[in-house]
C-alpha positions as CSV (number, residue, x, y, z in Angstrom):
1,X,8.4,-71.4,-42.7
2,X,10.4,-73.1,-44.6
3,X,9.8,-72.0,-48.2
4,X,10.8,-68.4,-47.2
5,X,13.3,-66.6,-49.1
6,X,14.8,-63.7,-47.2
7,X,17.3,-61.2,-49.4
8,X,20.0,-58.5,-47.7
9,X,20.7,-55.6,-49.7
10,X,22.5,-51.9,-48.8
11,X,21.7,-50.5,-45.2
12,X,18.8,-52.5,-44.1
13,X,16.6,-53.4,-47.8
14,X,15.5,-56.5,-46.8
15,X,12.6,-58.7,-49.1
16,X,10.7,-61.7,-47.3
17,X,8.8,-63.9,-49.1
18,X,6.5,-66.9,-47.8
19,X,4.8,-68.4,-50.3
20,X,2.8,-70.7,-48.5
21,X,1.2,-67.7,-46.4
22,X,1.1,-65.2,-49.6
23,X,3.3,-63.1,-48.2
24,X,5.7,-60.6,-49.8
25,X,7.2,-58.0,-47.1
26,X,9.6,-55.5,-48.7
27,X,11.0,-52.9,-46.5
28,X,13.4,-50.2,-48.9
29,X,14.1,-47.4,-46.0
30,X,17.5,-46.6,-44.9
31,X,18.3,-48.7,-41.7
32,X,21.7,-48.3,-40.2
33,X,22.6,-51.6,-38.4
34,X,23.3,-49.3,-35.1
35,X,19.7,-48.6,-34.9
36,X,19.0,-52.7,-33.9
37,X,16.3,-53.1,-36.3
38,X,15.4,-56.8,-36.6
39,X,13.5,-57.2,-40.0
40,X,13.1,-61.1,-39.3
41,X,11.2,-60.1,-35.7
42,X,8.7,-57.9,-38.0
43,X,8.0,-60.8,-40.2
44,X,7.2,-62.8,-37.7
45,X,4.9,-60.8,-35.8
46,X,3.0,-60.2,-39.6
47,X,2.8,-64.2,-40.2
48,X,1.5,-64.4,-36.5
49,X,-1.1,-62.0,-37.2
50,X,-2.2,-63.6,-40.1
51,X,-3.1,-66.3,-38.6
């Protein structure tokens, strides 16, 4: 959705919020980018079941 914001931080932290679905999706684990993990695929699979 458009009134997302998404924030990057230090091997994989990543924060997605969506207000307009009350969503807050914070994920603080150590994630090396050689693992492929796709945060944004998550979030969408959570907003999908939501719905």
């Amino acid at each position: 959705p458009k009134d997302t914001v998404w924030m990057e931080g230090h091997d994989g932290q990543t924060v997605a919020i969506i207000a307009s679905e009350q969503l807050v999706v914070v994920r603080l684990g150590l994630t090396p980018a050689k693992l492929g993990y796709r945060p944004q695929t998550m979030v969408g699979a959570l907003v999908k079941a939501l719905h």
